[in-house]
C-alpha positions as CSV (number, residue, x, y, z in Angstrom):
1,X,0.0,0.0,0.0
2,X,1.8,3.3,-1.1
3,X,0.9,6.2,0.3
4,X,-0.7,9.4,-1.4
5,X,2.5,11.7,-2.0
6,X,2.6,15.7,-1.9
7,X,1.7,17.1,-5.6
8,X,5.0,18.8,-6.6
9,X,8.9,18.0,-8.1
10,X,11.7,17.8,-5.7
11,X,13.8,18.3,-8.3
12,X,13.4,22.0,-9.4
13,X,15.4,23.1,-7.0
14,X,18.6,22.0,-8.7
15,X,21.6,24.4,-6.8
16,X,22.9,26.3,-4.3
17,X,22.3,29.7,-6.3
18,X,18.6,28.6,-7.3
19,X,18.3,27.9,-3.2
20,X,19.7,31.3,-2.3
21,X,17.9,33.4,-4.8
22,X,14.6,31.5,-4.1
23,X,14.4,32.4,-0.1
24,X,18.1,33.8,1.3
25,X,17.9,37.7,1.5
26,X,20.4,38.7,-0.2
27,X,20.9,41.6,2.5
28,X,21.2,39.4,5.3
29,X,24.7,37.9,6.3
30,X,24.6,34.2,5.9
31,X,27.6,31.9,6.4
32,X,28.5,29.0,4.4
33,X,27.1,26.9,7.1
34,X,24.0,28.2,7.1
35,X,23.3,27.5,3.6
36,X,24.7,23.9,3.8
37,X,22.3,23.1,6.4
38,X,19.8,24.5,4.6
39,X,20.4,23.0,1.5
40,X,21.2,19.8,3.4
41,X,17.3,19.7,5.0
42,X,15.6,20.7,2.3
43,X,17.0,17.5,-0.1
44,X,16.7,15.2,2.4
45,X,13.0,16.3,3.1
46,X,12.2,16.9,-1.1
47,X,12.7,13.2,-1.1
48,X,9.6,12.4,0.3
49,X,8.1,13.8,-2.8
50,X,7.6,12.1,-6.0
51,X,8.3,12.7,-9.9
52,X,4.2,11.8,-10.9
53,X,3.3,15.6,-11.6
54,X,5.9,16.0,-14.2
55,X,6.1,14.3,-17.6
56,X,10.4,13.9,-17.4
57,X,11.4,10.4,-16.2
58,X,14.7,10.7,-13.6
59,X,16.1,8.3,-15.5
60,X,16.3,10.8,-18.7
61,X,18.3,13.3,-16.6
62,X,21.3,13.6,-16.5
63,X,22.5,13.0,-12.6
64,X,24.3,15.3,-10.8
65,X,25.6,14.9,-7.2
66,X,22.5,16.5,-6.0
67,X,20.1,14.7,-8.1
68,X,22.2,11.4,-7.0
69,X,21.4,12.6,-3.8
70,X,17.7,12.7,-4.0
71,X,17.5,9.2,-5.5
72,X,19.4,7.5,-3.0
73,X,17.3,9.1,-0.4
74,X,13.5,7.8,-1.3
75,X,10.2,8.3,1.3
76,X,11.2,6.7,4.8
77,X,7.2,6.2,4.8
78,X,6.6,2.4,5.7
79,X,5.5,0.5,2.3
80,X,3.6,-2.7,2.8
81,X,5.3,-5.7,1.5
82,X,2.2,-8.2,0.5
83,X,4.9,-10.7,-1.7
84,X,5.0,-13.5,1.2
85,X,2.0,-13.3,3.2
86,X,1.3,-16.6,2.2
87,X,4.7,-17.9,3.4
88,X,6.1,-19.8,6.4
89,X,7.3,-17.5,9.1
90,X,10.3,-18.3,10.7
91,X,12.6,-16.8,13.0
92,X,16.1,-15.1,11.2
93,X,17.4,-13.1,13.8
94,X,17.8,-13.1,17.6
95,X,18.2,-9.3,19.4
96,X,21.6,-9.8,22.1
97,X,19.2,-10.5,25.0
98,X,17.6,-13.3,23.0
99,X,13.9,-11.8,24.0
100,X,12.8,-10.5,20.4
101,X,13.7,-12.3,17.8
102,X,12.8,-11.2,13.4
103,X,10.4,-12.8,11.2
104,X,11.1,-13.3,7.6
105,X,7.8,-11.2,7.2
106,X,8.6,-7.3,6.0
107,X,6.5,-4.7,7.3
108,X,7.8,-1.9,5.6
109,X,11.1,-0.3,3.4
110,X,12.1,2.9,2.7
111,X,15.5,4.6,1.9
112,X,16.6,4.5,5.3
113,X,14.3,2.6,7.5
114,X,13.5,-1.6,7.1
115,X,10.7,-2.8,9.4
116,X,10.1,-6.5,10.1
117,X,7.4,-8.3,12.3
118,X,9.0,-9.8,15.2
119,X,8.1,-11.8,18.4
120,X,8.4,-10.4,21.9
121,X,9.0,-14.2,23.6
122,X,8.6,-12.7,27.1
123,X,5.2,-11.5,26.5
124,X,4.0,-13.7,23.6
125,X,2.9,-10.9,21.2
126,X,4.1,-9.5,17.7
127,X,6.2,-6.4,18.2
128,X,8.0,-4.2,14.8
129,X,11.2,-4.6,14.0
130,X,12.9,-1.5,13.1
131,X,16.4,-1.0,11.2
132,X,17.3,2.3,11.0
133,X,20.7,2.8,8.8
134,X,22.6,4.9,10.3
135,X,26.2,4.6,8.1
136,X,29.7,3.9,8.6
137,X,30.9,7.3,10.0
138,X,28.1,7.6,12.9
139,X,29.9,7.4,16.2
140,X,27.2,8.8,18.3
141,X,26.6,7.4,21.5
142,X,22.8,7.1,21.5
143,X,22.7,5.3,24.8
144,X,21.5,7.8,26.8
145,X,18.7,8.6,24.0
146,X,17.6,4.9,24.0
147,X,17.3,5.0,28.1
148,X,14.6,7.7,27.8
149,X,13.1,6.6,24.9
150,X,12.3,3.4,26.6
151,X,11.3,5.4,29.3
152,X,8.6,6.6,27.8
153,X,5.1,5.1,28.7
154,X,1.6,6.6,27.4
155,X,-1.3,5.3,25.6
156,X,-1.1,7.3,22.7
157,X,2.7,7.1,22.4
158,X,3.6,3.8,20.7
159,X,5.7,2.1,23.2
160,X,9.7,1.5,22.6
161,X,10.7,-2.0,24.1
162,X,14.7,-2.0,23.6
163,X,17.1,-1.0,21.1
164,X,20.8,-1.6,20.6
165,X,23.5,-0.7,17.6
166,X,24.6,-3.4,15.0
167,X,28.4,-4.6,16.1
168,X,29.5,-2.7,12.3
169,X,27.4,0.5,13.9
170,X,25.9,1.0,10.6
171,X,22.7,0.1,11.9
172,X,20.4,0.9,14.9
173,X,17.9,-1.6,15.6
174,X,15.1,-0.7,17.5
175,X,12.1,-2.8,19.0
176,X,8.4,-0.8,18.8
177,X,5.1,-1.4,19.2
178,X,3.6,-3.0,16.1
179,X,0.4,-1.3,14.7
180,X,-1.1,-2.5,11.5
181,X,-3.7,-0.5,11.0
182,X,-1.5,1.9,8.8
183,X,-1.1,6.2,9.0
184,X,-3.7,8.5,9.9
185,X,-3.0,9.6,6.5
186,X,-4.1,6.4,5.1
187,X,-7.2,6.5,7.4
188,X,-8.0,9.9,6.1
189,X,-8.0,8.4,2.6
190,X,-10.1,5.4,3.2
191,X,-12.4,7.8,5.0
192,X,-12.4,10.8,2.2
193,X,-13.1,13.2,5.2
194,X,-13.8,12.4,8.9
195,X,-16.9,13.8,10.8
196,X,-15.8,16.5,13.2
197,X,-16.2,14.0,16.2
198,X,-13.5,11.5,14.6
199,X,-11.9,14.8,14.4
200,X,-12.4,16.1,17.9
201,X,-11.2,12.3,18.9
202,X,-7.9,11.8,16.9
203,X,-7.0,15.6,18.4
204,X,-7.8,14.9,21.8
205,X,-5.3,12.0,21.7
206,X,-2.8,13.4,19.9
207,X,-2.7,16.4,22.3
208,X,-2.4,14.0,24.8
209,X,0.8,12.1,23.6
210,X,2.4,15.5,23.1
211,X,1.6,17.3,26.5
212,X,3.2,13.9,28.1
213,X,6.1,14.3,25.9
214,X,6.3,18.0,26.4
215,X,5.6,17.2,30.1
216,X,9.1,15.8,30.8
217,X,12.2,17.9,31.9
218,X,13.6,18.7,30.1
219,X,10.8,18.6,27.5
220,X,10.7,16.0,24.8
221,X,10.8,17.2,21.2
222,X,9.3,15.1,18.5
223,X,10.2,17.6,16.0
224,X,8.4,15.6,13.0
225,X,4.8,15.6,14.0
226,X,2.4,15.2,10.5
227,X,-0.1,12.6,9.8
228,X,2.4,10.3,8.1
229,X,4.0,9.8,11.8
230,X,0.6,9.0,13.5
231,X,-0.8,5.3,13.9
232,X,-4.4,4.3,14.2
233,X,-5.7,1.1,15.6
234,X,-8.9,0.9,13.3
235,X,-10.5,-1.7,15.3
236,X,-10.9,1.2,18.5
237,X,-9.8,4.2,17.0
238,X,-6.6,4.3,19.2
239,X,-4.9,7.4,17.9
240,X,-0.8,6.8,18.5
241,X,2.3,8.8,17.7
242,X,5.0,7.1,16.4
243,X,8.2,7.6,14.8
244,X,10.3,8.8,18.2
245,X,13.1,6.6,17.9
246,X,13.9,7.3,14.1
247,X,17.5,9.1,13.0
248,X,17.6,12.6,14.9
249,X,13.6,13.1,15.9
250,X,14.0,12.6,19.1
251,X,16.0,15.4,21.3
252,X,16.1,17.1,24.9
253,X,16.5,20.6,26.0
254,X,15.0,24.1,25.7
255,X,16.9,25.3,22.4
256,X,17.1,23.3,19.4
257,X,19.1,23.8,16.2
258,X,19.5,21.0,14.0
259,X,17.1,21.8,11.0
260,X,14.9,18.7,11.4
261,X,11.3,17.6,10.1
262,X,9.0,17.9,6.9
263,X,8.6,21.4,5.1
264,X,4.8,21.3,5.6
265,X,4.9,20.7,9.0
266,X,8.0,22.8,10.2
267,X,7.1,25.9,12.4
268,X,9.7,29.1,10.8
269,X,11.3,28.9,14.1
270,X,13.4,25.9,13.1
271,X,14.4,27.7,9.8
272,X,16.1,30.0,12.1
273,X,19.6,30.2,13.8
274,X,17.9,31.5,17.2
275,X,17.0,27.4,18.2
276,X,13.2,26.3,19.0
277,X,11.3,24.7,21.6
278,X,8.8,22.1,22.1
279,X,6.2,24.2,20.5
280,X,7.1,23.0,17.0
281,X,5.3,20.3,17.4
282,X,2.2,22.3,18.3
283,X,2.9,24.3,15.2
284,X,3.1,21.3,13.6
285,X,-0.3,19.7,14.5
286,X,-2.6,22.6,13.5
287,X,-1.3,21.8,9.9
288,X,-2.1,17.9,10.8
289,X,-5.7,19.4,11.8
290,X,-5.6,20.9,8.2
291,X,-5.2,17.5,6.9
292,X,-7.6,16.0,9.0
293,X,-10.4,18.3,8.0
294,X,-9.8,19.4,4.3
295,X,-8.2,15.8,3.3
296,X,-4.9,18.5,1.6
297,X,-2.1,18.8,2.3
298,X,-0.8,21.9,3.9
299,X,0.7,24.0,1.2
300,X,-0.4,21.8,-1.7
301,X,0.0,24.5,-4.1
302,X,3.6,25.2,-3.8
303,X,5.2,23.7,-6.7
304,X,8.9,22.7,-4.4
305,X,10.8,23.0,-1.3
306,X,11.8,26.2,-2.3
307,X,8.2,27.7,-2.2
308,X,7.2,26.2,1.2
309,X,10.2,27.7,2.8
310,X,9.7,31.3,1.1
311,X,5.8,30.7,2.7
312,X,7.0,29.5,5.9
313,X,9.2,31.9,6.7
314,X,6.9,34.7,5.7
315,X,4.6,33.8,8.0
316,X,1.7,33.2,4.8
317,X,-0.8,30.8,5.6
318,X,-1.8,27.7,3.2
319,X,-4.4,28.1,0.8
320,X,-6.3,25.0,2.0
321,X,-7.2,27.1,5.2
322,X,-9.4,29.2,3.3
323,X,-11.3,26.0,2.7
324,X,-12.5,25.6,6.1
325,X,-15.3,27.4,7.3
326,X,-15.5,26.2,11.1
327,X,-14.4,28.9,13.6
328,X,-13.8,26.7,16.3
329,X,-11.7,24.8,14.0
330,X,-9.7,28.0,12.5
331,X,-9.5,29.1,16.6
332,X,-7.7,26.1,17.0
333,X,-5.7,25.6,14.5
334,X,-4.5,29.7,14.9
335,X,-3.9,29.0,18.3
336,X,-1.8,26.1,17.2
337,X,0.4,28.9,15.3
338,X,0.7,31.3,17.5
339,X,1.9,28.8,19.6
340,X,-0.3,27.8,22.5
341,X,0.9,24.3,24.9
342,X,-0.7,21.0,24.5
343,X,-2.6,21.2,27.5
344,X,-4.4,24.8,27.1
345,X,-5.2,23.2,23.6
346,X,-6.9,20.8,25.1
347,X,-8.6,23.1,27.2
348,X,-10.4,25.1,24.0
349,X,-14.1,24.4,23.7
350,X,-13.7,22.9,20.5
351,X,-12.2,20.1,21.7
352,X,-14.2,19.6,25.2
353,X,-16.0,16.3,25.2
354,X,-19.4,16.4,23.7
355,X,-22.4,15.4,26.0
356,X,-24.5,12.2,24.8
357,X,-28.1,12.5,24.2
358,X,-29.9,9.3,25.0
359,X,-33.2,8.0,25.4
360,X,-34.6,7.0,28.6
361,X,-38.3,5.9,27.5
362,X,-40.8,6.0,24.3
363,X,-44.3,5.1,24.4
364,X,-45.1,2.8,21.2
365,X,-46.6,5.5,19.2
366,X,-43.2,7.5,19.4
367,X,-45.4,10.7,20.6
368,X,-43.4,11.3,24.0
369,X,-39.9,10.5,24.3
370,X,-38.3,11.1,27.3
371,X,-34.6,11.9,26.7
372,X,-31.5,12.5,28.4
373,X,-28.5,14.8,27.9
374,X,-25.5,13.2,29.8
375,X,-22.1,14.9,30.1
376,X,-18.8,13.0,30.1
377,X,-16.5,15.9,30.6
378,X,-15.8,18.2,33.3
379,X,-19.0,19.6,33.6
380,X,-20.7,16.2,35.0
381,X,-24.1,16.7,34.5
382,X,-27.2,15.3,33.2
383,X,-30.5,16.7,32.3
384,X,-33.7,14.8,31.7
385,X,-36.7,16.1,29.8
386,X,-39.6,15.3,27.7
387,X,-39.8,15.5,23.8
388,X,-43.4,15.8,22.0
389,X,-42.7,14.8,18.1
390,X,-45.4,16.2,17.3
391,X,-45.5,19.4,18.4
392,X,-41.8,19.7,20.0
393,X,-38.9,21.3,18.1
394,X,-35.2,20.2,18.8
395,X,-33.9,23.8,17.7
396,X,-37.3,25.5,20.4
397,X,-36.7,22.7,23.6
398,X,-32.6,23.5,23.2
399,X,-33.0,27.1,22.9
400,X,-35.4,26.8,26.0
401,X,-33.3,25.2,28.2
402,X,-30.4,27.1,27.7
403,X,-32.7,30.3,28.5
404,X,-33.6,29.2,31.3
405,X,-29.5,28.2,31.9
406,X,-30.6,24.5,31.9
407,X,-28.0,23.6,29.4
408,X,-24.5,25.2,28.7
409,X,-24.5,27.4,25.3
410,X,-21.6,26.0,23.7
411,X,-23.2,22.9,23.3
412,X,-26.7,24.1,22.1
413,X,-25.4,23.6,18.0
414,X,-24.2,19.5,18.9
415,X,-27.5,18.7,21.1
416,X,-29.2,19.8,18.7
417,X,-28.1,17.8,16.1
418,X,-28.0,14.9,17.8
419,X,-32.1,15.3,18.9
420,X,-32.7,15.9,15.3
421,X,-30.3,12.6,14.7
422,X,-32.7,10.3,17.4
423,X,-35.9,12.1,15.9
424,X,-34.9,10.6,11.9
425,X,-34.0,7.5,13.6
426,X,-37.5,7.2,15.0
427,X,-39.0,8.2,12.1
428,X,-37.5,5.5,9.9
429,X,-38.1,3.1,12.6
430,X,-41.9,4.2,12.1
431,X,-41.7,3.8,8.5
432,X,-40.3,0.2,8.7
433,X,-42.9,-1.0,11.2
434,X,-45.6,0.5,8.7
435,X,-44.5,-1.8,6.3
436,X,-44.6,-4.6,8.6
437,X,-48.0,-4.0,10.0
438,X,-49.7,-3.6,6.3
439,X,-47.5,-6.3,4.6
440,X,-47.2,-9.8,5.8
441,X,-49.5,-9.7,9.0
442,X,-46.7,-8.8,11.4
443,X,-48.3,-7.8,14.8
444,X,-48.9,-4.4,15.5
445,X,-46.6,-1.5,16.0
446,X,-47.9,-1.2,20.0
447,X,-47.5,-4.9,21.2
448,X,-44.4,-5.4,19.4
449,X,-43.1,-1.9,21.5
450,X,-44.9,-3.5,24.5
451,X,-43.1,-6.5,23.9
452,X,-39.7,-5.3,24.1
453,X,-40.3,-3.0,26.7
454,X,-41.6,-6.0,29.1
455,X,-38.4,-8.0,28.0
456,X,-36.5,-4.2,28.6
457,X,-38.1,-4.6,32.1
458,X,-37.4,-8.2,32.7
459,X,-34.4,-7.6,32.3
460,X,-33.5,-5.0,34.0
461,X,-34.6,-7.0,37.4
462,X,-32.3,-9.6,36.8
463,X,-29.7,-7.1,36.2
464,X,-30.5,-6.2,39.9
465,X,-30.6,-9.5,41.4
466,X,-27.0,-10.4,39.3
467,X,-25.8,-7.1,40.7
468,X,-27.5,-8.1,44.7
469,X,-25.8,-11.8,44.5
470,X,-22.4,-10.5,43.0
471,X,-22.6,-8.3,46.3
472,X,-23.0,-11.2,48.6
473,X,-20.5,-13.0,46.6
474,X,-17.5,-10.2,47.1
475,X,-19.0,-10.0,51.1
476,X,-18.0,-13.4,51.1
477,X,-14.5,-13.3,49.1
478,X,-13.6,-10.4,51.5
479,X,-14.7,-13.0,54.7
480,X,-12.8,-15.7,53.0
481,X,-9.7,-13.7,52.2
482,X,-9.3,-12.0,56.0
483,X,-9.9,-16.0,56.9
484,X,-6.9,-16.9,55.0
485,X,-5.3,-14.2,56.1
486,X,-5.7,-15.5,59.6
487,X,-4.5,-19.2,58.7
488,X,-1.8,-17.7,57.0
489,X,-0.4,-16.2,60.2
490,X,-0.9,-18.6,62.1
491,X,0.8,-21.2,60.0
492,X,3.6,-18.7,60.0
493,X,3.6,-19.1,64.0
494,X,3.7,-22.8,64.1
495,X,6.6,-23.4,61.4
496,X,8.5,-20.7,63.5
497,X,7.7,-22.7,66.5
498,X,8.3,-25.8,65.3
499,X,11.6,-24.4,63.6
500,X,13.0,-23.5,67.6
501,X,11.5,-27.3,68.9
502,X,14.0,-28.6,66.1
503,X,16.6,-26.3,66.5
504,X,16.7,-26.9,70.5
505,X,16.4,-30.9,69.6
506,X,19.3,-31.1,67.9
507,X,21.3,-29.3,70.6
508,X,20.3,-31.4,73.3
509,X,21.3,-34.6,71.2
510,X,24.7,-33.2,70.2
511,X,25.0,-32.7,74.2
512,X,23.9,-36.0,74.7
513,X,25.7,-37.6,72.0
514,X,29.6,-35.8,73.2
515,X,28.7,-36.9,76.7
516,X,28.3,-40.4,75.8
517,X,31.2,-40.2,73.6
518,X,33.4,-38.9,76.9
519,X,32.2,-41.6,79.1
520,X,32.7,-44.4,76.7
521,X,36.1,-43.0,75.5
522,X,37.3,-42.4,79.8
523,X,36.5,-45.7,80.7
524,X,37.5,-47.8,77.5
525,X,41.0,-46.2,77.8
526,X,41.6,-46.5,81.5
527,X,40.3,-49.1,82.4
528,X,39.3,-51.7,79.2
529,X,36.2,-51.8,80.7
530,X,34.7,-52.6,77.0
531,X,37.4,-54.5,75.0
532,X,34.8,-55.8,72.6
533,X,32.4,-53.3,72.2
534,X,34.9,-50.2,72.1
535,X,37.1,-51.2,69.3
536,X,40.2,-49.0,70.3
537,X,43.3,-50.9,70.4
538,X,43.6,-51.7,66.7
539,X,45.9,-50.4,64.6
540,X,44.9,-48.3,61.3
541,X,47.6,-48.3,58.5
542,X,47.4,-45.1,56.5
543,X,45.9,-47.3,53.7
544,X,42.9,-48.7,55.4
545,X,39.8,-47.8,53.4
546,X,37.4,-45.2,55.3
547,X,34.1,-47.6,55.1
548,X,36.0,-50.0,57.3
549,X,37.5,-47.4,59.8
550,X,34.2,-45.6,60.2
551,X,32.1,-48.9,60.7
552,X,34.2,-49.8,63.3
553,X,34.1,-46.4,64.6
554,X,30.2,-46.4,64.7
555,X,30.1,-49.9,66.2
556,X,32.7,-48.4,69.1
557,X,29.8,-45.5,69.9
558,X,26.9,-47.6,69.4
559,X,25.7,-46.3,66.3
560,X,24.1,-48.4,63.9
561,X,25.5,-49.7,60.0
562,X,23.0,-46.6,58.8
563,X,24.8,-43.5,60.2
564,X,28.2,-45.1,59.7
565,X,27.4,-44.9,55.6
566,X,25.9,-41.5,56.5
567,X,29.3,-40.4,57.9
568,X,31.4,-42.1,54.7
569,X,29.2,-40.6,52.5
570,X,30.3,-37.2,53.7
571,X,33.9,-38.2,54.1
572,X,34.0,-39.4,50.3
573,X,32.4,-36.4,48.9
574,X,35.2,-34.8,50.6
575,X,38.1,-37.0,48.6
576,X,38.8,-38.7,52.1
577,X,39.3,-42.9,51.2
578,X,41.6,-44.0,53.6
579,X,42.5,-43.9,57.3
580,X,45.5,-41.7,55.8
581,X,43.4,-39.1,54.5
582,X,42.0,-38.6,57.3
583,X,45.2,-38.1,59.3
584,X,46.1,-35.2,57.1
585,X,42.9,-33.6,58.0
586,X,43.8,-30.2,59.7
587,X,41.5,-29.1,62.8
588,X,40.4,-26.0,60.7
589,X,39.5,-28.7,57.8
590,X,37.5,-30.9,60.4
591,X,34.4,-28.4,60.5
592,X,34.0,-28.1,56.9
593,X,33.1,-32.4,56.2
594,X,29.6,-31.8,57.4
595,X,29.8,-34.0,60.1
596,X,28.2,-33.1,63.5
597,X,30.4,-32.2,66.9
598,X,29.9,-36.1,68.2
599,X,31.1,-38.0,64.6
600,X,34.1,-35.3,64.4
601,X,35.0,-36.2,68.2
602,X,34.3,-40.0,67.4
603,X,36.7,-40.1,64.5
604,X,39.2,-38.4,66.3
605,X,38.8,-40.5,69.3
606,X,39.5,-43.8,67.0
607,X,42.2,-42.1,65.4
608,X,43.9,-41.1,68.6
609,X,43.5,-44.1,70.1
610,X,45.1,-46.1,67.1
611,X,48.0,-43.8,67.0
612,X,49.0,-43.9,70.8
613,X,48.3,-48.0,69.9
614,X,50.7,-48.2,67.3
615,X,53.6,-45.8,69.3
616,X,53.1,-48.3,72.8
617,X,53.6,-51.7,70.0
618,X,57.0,-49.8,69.0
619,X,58.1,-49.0,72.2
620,X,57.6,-52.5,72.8
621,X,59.3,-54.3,70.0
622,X,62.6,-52.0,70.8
623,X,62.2,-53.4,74.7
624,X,62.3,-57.0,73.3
């Protein structure tokens, strides 16, 4: 899907004189500078425009360096690639934190900008893709950018998940909300022009996004606000701005001077050297509300770049303004030029939400209706009142109330309106039940009405008792939940207990267990008391395994076969196999096996007793 382009050739403007002549005074001291960065924004913004409204191909011409220029730098705008719908998805790229990862499914190309669907794996949804080029001689650290881009959280923003920089740096990759739903543009197309309430809705929204962004400190600049940059969920009329993490759009501070954006759309401010401030963007959405209401763009009949500037900085107004006769719309859109915030914007009674008129009760003849007027906005009222059809004027019963300071005057032309709106409604649904009545033998008018309102009625008390029991149910949740809340605690308390019963369990068996140990050890070495139950008197070479040093260790302390494997297990996770290994065994390295106090005092006991053993049979053989 291409979009509609701007009606004039990019490539009149063919020089640095033509440029100069066309909008530099001539009187005015310009630097060399200056006219390079002029010269360097307007060709990269002609190239959003096409060749269609002139009858020489660019491939006749002859290229210059500037023309060159202007090829290789095509609409950014997102074109719709519709070649592989049809094919099998799968996965050709990871990001570096492995969360996102690209589809072979393209989104959108342009000169500069590739979009791809993508997965977000954490989530489970489809997210966009973005590959901005960026070329070979960028250095910038856009670290600090990315941090508050993905900082940025608001329902009419389109929300940036991560970004990073290819390792050649000639890209920057950055992950995006996906809307598929295309442009406001392209909505404005499909739509030829909007009521003013899709109007008053897509404003509202945008004037949201932008007093958030403004909001910041210091204030965010989007610097490239046109319809082209705006998304729309068509399934709920979600109005979004996009296009913030794109080349240079995004930037902080109070004074701006990079020459940034799309001629149209540019406030003169940012022609200048003096630097802007966040009220381009302003600036830049009353000509988006030119769009939106004369389907034009803003300065269509300039011819190039050139023109638009001269016009711009002139302070001249486009012609498609005339075309709009609405002077609530012309009060916003000259506010939006002379520069007023977001959020006194959004105070103007043009774009104050409209009150509802609704109907409460209609007798089957559709004689009395009794309506309502409800407001959503700030002014939280409602007013009630009767309509006659037959005698009753919408225009008389408006005027009346508002006379009588019943209703607000603003709002007398939209209720108004929408009265007359409900009264053809009625009228038609009149017509049809005519037809019904005096063609196939329908029943009447009156008991189908009295039908419907029964079932109205009907259902309206079992709205009531749905409503009563869903009560009694959340009564009960809350009952339930404080229950739980109770048992929770107190399960809390018992562990804890339970926890100090172990804890103090354990200590009084370790002080039972070393005092065994002391007795059976005392009287085993002074007086043999046990010679076959205390197994002291053998002799351990350095090579004896561990399973049978610790067995005989456990049978000396009367612990069963079970804990002895308990205590070799612990010993061979520590590398210790023999008697010998043990013997090396520092006292620091004692406390780190994993035994308790009465094995470690066991072992040691055994191996003690083996040693002073094995000295006594020496002393012995050198006696003999």
């Amino acid at each position: 899907m291409t979009e509609a382009q701007p009606p004039f050739d990019s490539h009149t403007i063919t020089s640095i004189d033509t440029l100069r002549n066309n909008f530099i005074d001539k009187d005015a001291v310009v630097t060399s500078a200056t006219i390079a960065d002029h010269i360097n924004y307007q060709l990269s913004q002609s190239s959003t425009y096409t060749l269609h409204h002139t009858n020489t191909s660019p491939s006749d011409m002859a290229e210059s360096p500037m023309t060159a220029f202007i090829n290789n730098h095509t609409s950014n705008q997102d074109l719709i690639d519709r070649s592989n719908q049809n094919s099998v998805e799968r996965v050709l790229e990871w990001s570096p934190n492995k969360r996102y990862c690209r589809l072979n499914t393209l989104l959108g190309k342009g000169a500069f900008k590739v979009v791809h669907k993508a997965m977000d794996l954490e989530e489970g949804y489809e997210v966009a893709w973005n590959v901005l080029h960026i070329g070979h001689d960028n250095n910038k650290d856009v670290r600090h950018e990315i941090e508050i881009l993905k900082s940025v959280r608001h329902p009419n923003i389109i929300a940036f998940h991560d970004a990073w920089v290819s390792e050649n740096r000639t890209e920057f990759i950055f992950v995006t909300e996906l809307m598929t739903s295309g442009t406001l543009r392209e909505y404005i197309r499909k739509l030829n022009l909007p009521n003013q309430k899709i109007v008053k809705r897509w404003c509202r929204q945008i004037l949201k996004g932008l007093a958030y962004l403004h909001g910041h400190h210091p204030p965010i600049i989007h610097r490239d606000i046109k319809c082209d940059n705006i998304f729309i969920n068509g399934a709920h009329g979600e109005i979004k701005i996009g296009d913030l993490g794109t080349a240079e759009n995004m930037w902080l501070g109070d004074k701006k001077y990079t020459v940034i954006g799309t001629p149209e759309f540019m406030a003169p401010e940012m022609y200048e050297e003096e630097g802007y401030n966040e009220k381009v963007d302003l600036y830049a959405f009353g000509m988006c509300l030119i769009e939106m209401t004369t389907g034009e763009y803003p300065y269509s009949e300039c011819t190039n770049t050139a023109q638009i500037y001269k016009k711009v900085c002139q302070h001249i107004k486009p012609e498609s303004l005339a075309k709009i006769h609405d002077q609530q719309v012309l009060e916003v859109i000259n506010s939006c030029l002379t520069r007023l915030s977001a959020q006194e914007l959004l105070e103007c009674s043009f774009l104050a939400v409209e009150p509802d008129v609704v109907i409460l009760e209609n007798d089957p003849l559709h004689t009395i209706v009794t309506l309502q007027v409800v407001f959503k906005g700030s002014d939280k009222l409602s007013v009630k009142f009767e309509f006659n059809t037959q005698e009753d004027t919408a225009e008389e019963v408006v005027a009346e109330m508002i006379e009588e300071q019943v209703l607000p005057e603003r709002y007398q032309q939209w209720i108004t309106n929408e009265i007359n709106h409900i009264l053809r409604d009625l009228e038609k649904d009149e017509s049809d039940a005519e037809k019904y009545k005096h063609g196939d033998g329908s029943q009447p008018v009156w008991r189908r009405e009295n039908d419907i309102r029964s079932e109205l009625e009907k259902s309206k008390l079992e709205l009531v008792n749905l409503a009563n029991k869903a009560a009694d149910i959340e009564k009960k949740c809350e009952m339930l939940k404080h229950q739980a809340m109770l048992a929770e605690e107190k399960e809390r308390h018992l562990l804890l207990e339970l926890e100090k019963a172990k804890i103090q369990s354990a200590e009084e068996s370790d002080e039972g267990e070393i005092s065994d140990l002391h007795k059976l050890t005392t009287r085993g070495s002074v007086g043999g008391i046990y010679p076959k139950q205390l197994i002291v008197c053998i002799d351990y070479p350095d090579d004896t395994s561990i399973d049978v040093f610790v067995h005989d260790t456990a049978k000396a302390v009367n612990r069963d076969p079970s804990k002895a494997e308990e205590w070799i297990q612990k010993l061979k996770n520590q590398d210790i196999m023999t008697v010998g290994d043990l013997r090396e065994l520092l006292d620091e390295d004692w406390s780190g096996i994993g035994l308790t106090v009465f094995a470690i005092r066991a072992l040691k006991n055994m191996l003690q007793n083996s040693h002073d053993n094995s000295a006594n049979n020496s002393d012995t053989s050198m006696q003999q």
